[in-house]
N, C-alpha and C positions, 0 to 999 in steps of 0.2 A: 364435704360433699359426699353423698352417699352412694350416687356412681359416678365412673368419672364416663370419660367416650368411649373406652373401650369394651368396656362392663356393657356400657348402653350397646353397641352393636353385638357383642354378643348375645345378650339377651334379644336382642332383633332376628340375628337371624335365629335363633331357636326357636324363638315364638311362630316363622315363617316356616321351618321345618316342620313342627309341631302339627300349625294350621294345613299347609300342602299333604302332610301324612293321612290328616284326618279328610280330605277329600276323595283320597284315595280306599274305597271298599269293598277289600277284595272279598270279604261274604256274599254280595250280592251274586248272582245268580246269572249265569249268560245270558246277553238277552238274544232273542229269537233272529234270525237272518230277515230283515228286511224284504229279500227279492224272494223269498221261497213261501210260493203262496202255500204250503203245506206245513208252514211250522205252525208249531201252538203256541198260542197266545190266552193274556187271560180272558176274560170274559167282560164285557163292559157293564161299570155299572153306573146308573141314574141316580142324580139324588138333585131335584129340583131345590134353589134357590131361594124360593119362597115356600119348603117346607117346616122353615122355624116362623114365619109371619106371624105377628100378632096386630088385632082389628086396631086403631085405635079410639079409644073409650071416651065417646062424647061426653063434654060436660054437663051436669045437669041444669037444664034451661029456668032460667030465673023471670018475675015477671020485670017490669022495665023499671016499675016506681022503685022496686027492689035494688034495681041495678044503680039507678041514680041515685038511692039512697048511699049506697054503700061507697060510690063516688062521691059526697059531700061530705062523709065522715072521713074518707081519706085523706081530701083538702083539695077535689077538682081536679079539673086541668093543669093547675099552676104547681100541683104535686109531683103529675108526670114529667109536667117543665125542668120541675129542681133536679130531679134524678139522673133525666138527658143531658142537663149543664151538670151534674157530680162525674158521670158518666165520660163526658169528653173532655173533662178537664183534668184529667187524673195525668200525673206526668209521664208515666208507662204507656200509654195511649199515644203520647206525643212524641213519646222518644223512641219507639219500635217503627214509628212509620217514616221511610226513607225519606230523606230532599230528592226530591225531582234532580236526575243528574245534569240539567240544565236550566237550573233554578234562576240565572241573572234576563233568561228572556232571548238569550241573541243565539243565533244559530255556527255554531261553531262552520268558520270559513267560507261563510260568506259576509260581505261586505256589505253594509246598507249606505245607498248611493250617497 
């Protein structure tokens, strides 16, 4: 075994030393008294949310015969079909999603008459 328990809580608490040390920064700088409307403080600054927005880029519009064309070359409806049934049949799909934690139907502690 490459640690045993003791190894392992020492390296625990180190690593807890280590992290608690690094929270503590004594660089930082005092900060300003709260109740003394006269300290300085920095200066505030703005920077809007929607300063990185980008538009987004309509698709270029096709005419219709075009559009159904390019749906009967695909293989229709029944192409979107297969892909929705490849889609939910995948076992990852079925195995990530919980059972209901009361999957048999009856209500935990009550009686049905």
């Amino acid at each position: 075994m490459l640690f045993d328990r003791q190894h392992s809580l020492a390296l625990g608490a180190l690593l807890l030393a280590l992290g608690s040390a690094q929270a503590q920064n004594p660089a930082r700088a005092a900060r300003p008294d709260p109740l003394n409307a006269q300290a300085a403080v920095p200066a505030l600054a703005y920077s809007s949310s929607l300063a990185t927005y980008r538009r987004h880029a309509e698709a270029e519009p096709i005419g219709w015969r075009e559009a159904n064309d390019n749906v009967a070359r695909i293989g229709g409806w029944r192409a979107y079909a297969r892909e929705s049934a490849a889609a939910s049949a995948t076992p990852a799909a079925s195995a990530s999603t919980p059972a209901p934690a009361n999957a048999g139907g009856a209500t935990p502690g009550v009686r049905k008459p």
